[in-house]
C-alpha positions in Angstrom: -2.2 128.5 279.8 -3.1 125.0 281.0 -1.4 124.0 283.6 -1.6 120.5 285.3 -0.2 117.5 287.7 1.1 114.7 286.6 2.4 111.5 288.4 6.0 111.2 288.5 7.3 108.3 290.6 6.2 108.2 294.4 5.2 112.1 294.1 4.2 114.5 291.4 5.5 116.9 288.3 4.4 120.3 287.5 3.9 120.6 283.9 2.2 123.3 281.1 0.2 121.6 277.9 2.4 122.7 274.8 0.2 121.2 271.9 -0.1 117.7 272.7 3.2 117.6 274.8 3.6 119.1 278.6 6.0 120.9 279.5 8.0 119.8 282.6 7.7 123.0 284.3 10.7 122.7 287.3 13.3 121.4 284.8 12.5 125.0 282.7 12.4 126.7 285.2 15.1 125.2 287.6 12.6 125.1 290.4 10.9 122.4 292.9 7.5 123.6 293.1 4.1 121.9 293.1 0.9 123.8 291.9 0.0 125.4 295.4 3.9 126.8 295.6 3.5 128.3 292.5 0.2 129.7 293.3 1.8 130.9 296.6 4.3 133.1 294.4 1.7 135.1 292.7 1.6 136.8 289.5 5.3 137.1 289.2 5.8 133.3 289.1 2.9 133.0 286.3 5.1 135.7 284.4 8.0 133.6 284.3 6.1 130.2 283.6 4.2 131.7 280.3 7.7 133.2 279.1 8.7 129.6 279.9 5.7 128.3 277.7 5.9 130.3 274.9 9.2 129.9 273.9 9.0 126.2 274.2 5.7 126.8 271.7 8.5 128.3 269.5 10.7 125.8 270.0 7.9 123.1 268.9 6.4 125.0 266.0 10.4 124.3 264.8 9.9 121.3 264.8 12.2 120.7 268.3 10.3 119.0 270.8 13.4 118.3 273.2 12.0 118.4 276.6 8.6 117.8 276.2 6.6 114.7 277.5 4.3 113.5 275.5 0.8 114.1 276.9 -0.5 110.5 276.3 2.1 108.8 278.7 1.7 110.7 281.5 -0.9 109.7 284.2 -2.6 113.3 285.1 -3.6 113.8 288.7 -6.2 116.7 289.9 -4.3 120.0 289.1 -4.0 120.3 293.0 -4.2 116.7 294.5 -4.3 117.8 297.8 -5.8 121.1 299.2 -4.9 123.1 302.1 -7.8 123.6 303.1 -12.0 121.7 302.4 -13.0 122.6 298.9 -16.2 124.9 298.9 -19.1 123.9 296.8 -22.4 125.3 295.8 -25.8 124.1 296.7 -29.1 124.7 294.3 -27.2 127.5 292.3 -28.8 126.5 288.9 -32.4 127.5 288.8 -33.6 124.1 287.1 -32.3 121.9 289.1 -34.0 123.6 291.9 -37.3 122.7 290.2 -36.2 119.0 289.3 -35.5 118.5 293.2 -39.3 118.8 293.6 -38.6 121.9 295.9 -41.6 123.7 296.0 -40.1 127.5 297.0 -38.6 130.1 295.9 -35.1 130.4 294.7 -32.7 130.5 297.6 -31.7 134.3 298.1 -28.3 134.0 298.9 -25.7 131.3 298.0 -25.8 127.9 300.1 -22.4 126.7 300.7 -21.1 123.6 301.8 -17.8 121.7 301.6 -15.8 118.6 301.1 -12.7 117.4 302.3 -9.0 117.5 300.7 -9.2 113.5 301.1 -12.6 113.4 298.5 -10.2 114.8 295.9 -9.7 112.7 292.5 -7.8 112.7 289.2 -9.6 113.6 286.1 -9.3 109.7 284.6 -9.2 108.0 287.8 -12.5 105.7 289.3 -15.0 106.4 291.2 -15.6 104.2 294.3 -18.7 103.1 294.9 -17.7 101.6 298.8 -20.0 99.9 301.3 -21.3 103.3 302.7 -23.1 103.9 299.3 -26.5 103.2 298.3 -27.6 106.0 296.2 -24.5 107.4 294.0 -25.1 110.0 291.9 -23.5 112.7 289.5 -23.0 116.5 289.1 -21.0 118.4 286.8 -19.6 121.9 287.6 -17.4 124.9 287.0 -14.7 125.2 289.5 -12.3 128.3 289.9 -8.9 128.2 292.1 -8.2 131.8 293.9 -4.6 133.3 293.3 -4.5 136.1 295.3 -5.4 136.2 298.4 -8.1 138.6 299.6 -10.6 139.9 301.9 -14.2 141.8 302.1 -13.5 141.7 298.2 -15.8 143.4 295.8 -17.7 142.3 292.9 -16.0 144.6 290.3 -12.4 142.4 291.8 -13.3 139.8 292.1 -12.5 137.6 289.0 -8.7 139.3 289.8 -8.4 137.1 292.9 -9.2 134.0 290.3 -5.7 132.2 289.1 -8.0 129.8 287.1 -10.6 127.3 286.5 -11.5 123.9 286.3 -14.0 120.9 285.2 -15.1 119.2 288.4 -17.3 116.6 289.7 -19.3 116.8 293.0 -20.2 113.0 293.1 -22.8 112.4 295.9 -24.3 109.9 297.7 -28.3 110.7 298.0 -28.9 108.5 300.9 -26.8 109.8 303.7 -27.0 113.4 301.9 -30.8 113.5 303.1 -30.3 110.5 306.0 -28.1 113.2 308.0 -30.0 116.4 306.7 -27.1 118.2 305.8 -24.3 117.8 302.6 -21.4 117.1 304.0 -21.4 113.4 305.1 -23.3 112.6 301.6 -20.9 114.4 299.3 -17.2 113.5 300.9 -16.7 110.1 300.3 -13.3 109.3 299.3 -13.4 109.6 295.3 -16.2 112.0 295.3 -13.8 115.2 294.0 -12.6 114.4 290.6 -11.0 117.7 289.0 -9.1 118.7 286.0 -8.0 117.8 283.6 -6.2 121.6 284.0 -6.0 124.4 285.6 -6.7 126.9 283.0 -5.6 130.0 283.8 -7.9 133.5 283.6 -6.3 134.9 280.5 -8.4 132.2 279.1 -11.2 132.6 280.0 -12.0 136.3 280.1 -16.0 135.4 281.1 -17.0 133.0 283.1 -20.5 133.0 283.1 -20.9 132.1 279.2 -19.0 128.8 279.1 -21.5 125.3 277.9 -21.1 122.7 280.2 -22.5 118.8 280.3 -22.4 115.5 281.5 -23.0 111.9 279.8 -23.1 108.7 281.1 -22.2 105.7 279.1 -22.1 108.1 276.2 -25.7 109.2 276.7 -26.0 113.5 277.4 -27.3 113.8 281.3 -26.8 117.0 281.8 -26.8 120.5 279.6 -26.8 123.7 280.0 -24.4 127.2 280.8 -22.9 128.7 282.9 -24.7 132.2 282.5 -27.4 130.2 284.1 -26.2 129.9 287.6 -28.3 131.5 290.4 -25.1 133.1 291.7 -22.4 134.1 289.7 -18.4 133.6 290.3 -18.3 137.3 291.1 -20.8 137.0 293.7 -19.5 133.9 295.0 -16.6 135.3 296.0 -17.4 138.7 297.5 -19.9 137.0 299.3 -17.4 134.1 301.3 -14.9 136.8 301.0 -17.0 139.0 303.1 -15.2 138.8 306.6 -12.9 135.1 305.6 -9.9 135.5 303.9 -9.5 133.7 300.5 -5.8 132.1 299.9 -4.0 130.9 297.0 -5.1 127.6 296.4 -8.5 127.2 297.6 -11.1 125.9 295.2 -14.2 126.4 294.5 -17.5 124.4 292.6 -20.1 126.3 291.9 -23.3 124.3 291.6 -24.4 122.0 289.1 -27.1 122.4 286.4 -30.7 120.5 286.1 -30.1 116.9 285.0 -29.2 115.0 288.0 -29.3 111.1 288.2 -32.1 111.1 290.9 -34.6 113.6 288.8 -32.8 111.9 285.5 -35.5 108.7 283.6 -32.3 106.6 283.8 -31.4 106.9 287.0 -28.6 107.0 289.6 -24.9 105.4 289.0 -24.2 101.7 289.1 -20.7 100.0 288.9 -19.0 100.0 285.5 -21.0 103.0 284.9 -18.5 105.8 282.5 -19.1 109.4 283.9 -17.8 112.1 281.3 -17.8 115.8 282.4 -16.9 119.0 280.5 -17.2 122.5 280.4 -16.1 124.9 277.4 -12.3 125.9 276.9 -11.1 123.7 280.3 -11.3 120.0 278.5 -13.5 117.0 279.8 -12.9 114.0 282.0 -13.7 110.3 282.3 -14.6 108.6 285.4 -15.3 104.8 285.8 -17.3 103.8 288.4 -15.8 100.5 290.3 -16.7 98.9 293.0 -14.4 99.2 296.3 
């Protein structure tokens, strides 16, 4: 399934893609949730939801689209606007774009993570700010998975059970500060710098994770290229190792490192205003970012 948020009024709707319609998942379901409640409800609540879907894929195969929205009128936000807790990303996790960085070692022997906050977070079509505190911007597309279950000390071989889905996301960054204050954090949290979506695709979908193409073009032009089977550390990894002594909730999200092709090893450079940031990865969909000045 693809599940996603979309803006409804002063808050949000909860909705399932049904061809090119969503489906308005608390009227079928007589509910009030937002994705983190229905993530908090486990597997029993996604039972119910893809019963839900499928007969409304009956009902539109019919011919009878009553209750659906249509896809294109509806403003998606990121599948979870607002996380509990900081996202955790993924540091020099693809081995190329440890050699673009000029880093002259080996590769890193266990996964470097860092994290940005719940307020960084973006829609899949929104802008990009590029505010007064930047001066280098910069791009980076990754895989991103959302844990369902919670869990702790987790192993490998259950890991990708603990995953309720995945997601296209963007870890825009600011070079400057990101090397002025020798660690991430500062230069990879501006407001804006999240953008995630355009679903939340659920596991089902994507049995592998680890074989999946993803890119990156700027003003049309390819930027970035590769797979997923190319990371350093794999999702499995990823999450026995954080898993090893935290506990992983429903909800939390995770990016896991971005390929070789980065605007400051890239011939045409870094991000400028009006600049169109498009971002993919296989079977989840692609966004569109515009960057504006603040």
């Amino acid at each position: 399934m693809k599940l996603l948020t979309y803006r409804k009024g002063d808050g949000y709707g909860l909705g399932a893609l049904v061809g090119q319609r969503v489906l308005d998942l608390n009227k079928a379901l007589n509910t009030r949730m937002d994705m983190l409640k229905l993530l908090d409800q486990g597997e029993e609540a996604m039972v119910r939801v893809a019963e839900a879907v499928k007969s409304a894929e009956d009902r539109s195969r019919a011919g009878k689209n009553d209750g659906l929205l249509p896809l294109k009128d509806l403003k998606l936000a990121a599948p979870i606007p607002r996380t509990r807790k900081n996202i955790v990303c993924l540091g020099l996790n693809y081995a190329e774009h440890v050699k673009e960085g000029g880093r002259d070692r080996d590769l890193p022997p266990h996964p470097i993570f860092f994290t940005k906050p719940p307020t960084a977070i973006t829609g899949p079509y929104d802008p990009v700010v590029y505010g007064r505190a930047v001066d280098r911007l910069d791009y980076e597309v990754e895989l991103a998975f959302v844990i369902g279950t919670e869990g702790k000390y987790i192993s490998k071989d259950e890991a990708l059970d603990h995953v309720a889905g995945y997601m296209v996301f963007q870890d825009i960054s600011e070079r400057t500060l990101q090397r002025q204050h020798q660690q991430w954090f500062r230069g990879k949290s501006l407001d804006t710098f999240a953008p995630m979506g355009p679903y939340l695709v659920t596991r089902d979908e994507v049995r592998d994770p680890q074989g999946l193409d993803i890119w990156c073009k700027v003003n049309g032009a390819t930027r970035q290229q590769s797979n997923t089977r190319n990371m350093i550390f794999d999702v499995r990894t990823i999450i026995s190792t954080l898993s090893d002594g935290i506990t992983l909730e429903p909800g939390d999200v995770f990016a896991t490192g971005t390929p070789s092709g980065v605007g400051a090893s890239h011939p045409l450079g870094l991000l400028k205003v009006g600049d169109v940031v498009e971002s993919g990865v296989e079977k989840l969909g692609s966004m569109r970012n515009e960057v504006v000045a603040e």
